[in-house]
Structures are given as C-alpha cells and as structure tokens.
N, C-alpha and C positions, 0 to 999 in steps of 0.2 A: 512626712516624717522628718524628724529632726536632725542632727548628726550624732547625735548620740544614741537615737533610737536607730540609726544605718548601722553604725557601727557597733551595739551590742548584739542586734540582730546577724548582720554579718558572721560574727563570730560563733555565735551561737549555732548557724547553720552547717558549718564546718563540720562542728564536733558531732550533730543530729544527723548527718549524712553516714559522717564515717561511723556511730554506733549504731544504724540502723542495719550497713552493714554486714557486720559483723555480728549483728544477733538474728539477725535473719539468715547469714550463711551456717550458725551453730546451732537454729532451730530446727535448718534442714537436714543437717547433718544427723540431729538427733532422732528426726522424723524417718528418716532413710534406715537408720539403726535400728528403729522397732518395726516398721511396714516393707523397709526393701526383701529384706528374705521373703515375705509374702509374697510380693507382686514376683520375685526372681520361681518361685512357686508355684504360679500361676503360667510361666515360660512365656511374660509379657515380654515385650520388644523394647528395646532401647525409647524410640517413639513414644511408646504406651506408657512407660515411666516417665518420663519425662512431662509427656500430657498428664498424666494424674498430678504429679507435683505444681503444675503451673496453675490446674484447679485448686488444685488444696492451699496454696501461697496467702491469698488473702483471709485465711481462715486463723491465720497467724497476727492478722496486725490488729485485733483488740486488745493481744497482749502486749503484743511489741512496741506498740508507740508507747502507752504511759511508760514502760522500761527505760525503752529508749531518749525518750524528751528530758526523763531524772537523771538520768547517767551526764546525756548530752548540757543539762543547764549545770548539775553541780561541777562540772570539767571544765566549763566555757565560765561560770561565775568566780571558780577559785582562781583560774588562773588570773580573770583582770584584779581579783583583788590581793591575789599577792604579789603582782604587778606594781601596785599600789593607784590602777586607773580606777575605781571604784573608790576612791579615795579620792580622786581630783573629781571624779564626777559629782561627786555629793559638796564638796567643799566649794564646789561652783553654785552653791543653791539646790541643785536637782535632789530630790527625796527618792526613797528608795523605792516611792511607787513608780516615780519618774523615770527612773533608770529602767526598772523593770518592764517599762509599760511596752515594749513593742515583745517583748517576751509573754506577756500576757495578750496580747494579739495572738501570736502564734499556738498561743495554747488554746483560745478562741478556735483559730481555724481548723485546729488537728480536730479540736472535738465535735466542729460539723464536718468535717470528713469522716470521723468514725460514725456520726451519728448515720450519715448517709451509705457509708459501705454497711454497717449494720441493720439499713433499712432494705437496702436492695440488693447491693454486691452478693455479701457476705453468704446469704439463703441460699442463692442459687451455685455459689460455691461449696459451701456445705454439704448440699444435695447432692448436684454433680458428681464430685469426688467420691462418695458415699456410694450412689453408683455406676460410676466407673470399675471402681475396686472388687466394689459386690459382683458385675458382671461377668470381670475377668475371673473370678473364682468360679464362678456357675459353669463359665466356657471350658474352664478346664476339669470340673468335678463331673460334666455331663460326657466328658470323651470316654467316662467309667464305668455311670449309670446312667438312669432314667431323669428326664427332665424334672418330672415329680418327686423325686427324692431328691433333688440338690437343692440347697437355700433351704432346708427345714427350720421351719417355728415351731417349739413343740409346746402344748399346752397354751395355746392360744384363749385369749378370752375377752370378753365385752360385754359390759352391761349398760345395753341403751335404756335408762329408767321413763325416760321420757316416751318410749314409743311401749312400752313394757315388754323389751325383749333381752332374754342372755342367751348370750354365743359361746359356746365351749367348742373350740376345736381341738384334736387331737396332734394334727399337724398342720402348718398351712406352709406351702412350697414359694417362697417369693421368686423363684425360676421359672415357675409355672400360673402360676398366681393362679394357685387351687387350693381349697382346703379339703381336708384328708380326716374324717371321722368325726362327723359336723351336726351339732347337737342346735336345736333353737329349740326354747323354754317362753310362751305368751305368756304374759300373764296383764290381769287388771289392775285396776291404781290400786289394790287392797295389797295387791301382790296374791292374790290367787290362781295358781295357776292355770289356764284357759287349754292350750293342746302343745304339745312336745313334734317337731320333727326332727329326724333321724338318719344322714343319709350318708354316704361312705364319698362321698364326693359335691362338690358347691363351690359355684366360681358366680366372680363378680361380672354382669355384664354391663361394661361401660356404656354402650352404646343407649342403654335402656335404662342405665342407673338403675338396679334390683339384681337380684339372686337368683340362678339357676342351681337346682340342685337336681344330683343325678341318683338311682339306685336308694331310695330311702322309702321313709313311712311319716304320712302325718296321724300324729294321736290324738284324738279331741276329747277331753274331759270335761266332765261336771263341775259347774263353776261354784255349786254349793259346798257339793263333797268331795271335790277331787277324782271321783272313779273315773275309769275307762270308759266310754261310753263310745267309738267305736276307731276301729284303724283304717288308714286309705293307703295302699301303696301305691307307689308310682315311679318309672322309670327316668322321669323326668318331668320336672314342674315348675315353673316360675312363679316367686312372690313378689309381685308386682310393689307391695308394701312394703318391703325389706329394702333399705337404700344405704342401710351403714356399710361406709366406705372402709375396703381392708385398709387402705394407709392408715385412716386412722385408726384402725385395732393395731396396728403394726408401730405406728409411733407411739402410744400408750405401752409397749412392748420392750420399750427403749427408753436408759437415763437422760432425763432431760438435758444434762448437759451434750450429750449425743444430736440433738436434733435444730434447728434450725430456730429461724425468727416467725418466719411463716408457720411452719410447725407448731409451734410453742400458741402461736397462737389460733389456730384452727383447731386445738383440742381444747382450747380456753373458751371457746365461743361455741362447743358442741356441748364438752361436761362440764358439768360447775362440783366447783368443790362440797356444795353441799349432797351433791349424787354420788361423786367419786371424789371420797378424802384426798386421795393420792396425787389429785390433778393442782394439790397446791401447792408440790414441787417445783410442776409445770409455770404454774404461774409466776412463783416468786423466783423461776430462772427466766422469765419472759418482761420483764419487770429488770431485773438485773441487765440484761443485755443492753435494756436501752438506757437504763443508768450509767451503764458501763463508760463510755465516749467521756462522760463528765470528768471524768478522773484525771484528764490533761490538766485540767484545772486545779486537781485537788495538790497535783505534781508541782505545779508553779507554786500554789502556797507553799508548797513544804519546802521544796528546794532555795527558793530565792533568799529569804532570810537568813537561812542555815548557810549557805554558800558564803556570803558576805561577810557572816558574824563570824564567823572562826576567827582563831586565834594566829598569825602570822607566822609563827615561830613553827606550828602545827595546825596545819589547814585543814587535815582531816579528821577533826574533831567537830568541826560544820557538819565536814561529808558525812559521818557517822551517823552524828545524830540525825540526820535527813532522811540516811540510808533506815533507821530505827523507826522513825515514823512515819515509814512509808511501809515497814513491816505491819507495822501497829494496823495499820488502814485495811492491809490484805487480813488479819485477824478479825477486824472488826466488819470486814464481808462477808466471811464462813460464819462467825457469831450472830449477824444478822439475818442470816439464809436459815438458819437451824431456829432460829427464831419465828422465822417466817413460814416453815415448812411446819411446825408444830403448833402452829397457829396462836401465839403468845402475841405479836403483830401482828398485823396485818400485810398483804405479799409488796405491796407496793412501798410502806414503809422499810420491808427490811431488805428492797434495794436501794431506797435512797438516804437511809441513816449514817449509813458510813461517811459516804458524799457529805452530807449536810454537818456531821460531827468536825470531818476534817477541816471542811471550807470554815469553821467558825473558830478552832485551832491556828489556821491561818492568819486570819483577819486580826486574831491577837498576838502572833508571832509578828505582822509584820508591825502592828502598833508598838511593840517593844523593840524592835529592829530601829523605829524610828528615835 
C-alpha cells in the first residue's frame, strides 16, 4: 500500500468505527423499544436479556454495514476535500480511482464478510434468537395452561404435491410440537382423491422420520368415483410414508423476510414455485440475501464521486445527492422484489438488478468525476 492508500484508509476507518457505533447502539435501542416489554413479560432475567440481544446482534449487520460504510466514506471524503488534500492528491497525478482504490478494498472486504456472516453466522443467529424468545414465552404461558395450548398455529396447512398429500391442521402447538385436529387428504397425480385420515392428535417422530397419529380414522375411497368404500379406526398408527417435516409447514407459515438463509432455502429445494406460487417470495428473498453483501460496493460507487465533486463553498450538495441515490438503490430493491414475487422477472434477476443498475451508474459517475 502506498502512502496515500495508508493514509485515506486510516482516515476513513476512524469515521466507520465511530458510525458503526452509533447505529448499532440506536438499532438496539430501538430493538429494546419494541421486544423489551416482551421479554420483561415473559419475567426473563437480566442474563436472558442480555443473551437474547447478544444473539439477535449480528442479525443487524446486513443493514448496518452498507449504512454505515456511506455515512463513514461521505464524512472521511468531504472532509479531505474541503481540506483541499483531495486536491493535492490528484494534482500529484493520482486519479480518482487512485485515490479511491484502498477504499475500494475495503469495500471488497466488508462484502466477503457479509457474504460469509450471511452464509453461516447470520442463520444460526436468526434461528436462535427466534427461539430463544419463542421459549421464554411458552415457559411463561405454560405456568397457566397446558403445554398443548401454548405456542398455537391455527389453521395450519401443506400441500406436498409431489408425494400427493394435503395437510390441514386445526391447530399445531410448537410448545409441544403436536398437531390438534389433523386432517391428510392422498390423492393420485390426477388429483383424485385416494383416502382421507382424520385424527384429533399427530406428532412428528423424529427419531423414525414419519407421523404418528393418535385417536382418528383412516377413510379409503374409490379412485373412480370417489365413494366411501370403507372406514378403519384406530387409536394409534404410524405412516411410515409421511415424512413432511413440521419446520417446514411452520416456515411456509412465516413472511420470508422472518426466516433465515437456511430456511429460505430448504423450502426452495422441497416446493418449487411451479407447485406452490407462493414459494417465489421465498425465493426471490433467498436470492436477495446473498445479493445483499454486494451493496458495499454499490456504496463506494455512489459515494466516492459525490464526496469529491461537491461544491466547497457547500459540501453537502455531494453529500445530498449520494445520500438520494442511495435512496433510489433502496426503491429500486422493493421495485425489483415486487417484480420478482409477481413473476414479471425472474427471482434471481430482481435481486440482482438493482446491484448491477447501480454498479453501472457508478462506473459512469466516476468517468465524469475524472
């Protein structure tokens, strides 16, 4: 590294230190504002709070670093150049990729760090926190009731098209991890229906991967005409062929943006959007996440020119306009997801449109900066 790439850099980590900060003491702040009544609710302990927040922490730095890195380069850029060292730097020769370039390293590394907390960290912090939270509610709603009535899902449902089964439950207890008024519908690839059971209680057995159901009826119908053709009851029975996992009727139950990397994708690789419309939410927020980390990058385009080019007399007129299209970037992720979720795109393009519009905005901002 040079002396000019020590010394931009230098500077620049100053100001990315102290804004990270500060947005992460004011994200917790505001996290504490909507969830602490909760957990104080729940009559968790000083400890238990604490440990939930120290999970839930990096659940925060997808959004926090590109914030953070635009705030910290337009703060650390305006100052050198109303300084007027961004003006000795370039007057020595150095171009403003030059100047910029160990600031583009660093953007570099932010974005394999997000790529890598979003591959691995991130999931199992998501999770965790999720339940952590969920537990302390369960422990404190079962000192009232039955284990089976806390954590209710009501109106549960799954349709495995591939095995030709739907799942209607009436309730399913994630307390207990029972389902409560539990309906299966066979049917053929025609979709004809084959036999219905019926049972007021079905829990998953991990150990065997299948379903036990207690207190029901299986109903076997004619595959021509649909009739009744006879009933079996039973107190208890195992379908050794029934292997759908409640997580995933539970995550399917949940806004994608609620659920994890892992998640996101174990519902992508069980339903396809052509069985379950709804799974292209899934998708194109599963696609977005690992988009996501790119955006350090999209941060240095925007910022570095905009920092420079202002006007001395009024510096934040760079900052403005940085700060504008960097708004524009966040419009044109919602506008690309809505895009993608209605299937006008395809999921993978409308998480990386935005990226790829901004980075090419850039590459002509900085051509005219030159």
């Amino acid at each position: 590294m040079s002396l000019i790439d020590r010394y931009v850099l230098k500077e620049w980590l100053v100001g990315f230190t102290l804004t990270m900060g500060v947005i992460i003491g004011i994200l917790i702040l505001q996290n504490m504002y909507d969830s602490l009544p909760d957990l104080l609710d729940t009559n968790a302990s000083f400890k238990q709070i604490l440990f939930y927040y120290s999970l839930a922490l990096p659940t925060y730095l997808p959004a926090i670093l590109p914030i953070a890195l635009l705030v910290s380069l337009l703060f650390t850029l305006g100052t050198l150049h109303r300084n007027n060292e961004i003006i000795a730097m370039r007057a020595s020769g150095a171009s403003l990729l030059r100047v910029s370039r160990s600031l583009w390293g660093a953007g570099l590394l932010l974005t394999m760090l997000l790529l890598y907390l979003t591959a691995y960290v991130i999931p199992k912090s998501v999770e965790q926190s999720r339940t952590f939270f969920d537990n302390l509610e369960f422990a404190a709603d079962e000192a009232e009731r039955d284990a089976r009535e806390v954590g209710l899902i009501y109106n549960l449902g799954f349709d495995n098209r591939k095995d030709g089964r739907l799942w209607i439950m009436n309730r399913f207890s994630e307390r207990a991890w029972l389902g409560l008024g539990v309906n299966v519908h066979t049917r053929d690839p025609s979709g004809q229906e084959l036999s219905r059971i019926s049972a007021s209680e079905a829990y998953f057995d991990n150990t065997q991967g299948s379903w036990v159901f207690i207190n029901g009826r299986e109903l076997l119908l004619d595959p021509e005409t649909g009739d009744p053709l006879r009933a079996l009851t039973f107190k208890e029975k195992k379908f050794e062929d029934f292997d759908e996992d409640p997580t995933l009727m539970l995550a399917l139950h949940k806004e994608p943006k609620e659920l994890s990397l892992n998640e996101l994708r174990r519902i992508i690789n069980t339903v396809t959007p052509e069985e379950n419309p709804s799974v292209r939410a899934y998708l194109v927020q599963y696609y977005s996440l690992l988009a996501a980390p790119f955006s350090c990058l999209v941060v240095v385009g925007i910022a570095v020119p905009f920092a420079v080019a202002g006007v001395r007399t009024n510096p934040m007129i760079g900052v403005s306009k940085a700060m504008g299209f960097f708004v524009i970037f966040y419009l044109l992720i919602s506008i690309a997801s809505i895009l993608g979720e209605r299937q006008i795109i395809s999921a993978m393009l409308a998480a990386w449109l935005p990226n790829l519009v901004m980075l090419a905005m850039s590459a002509r901002l900085f051509a005219k900066a030159r």
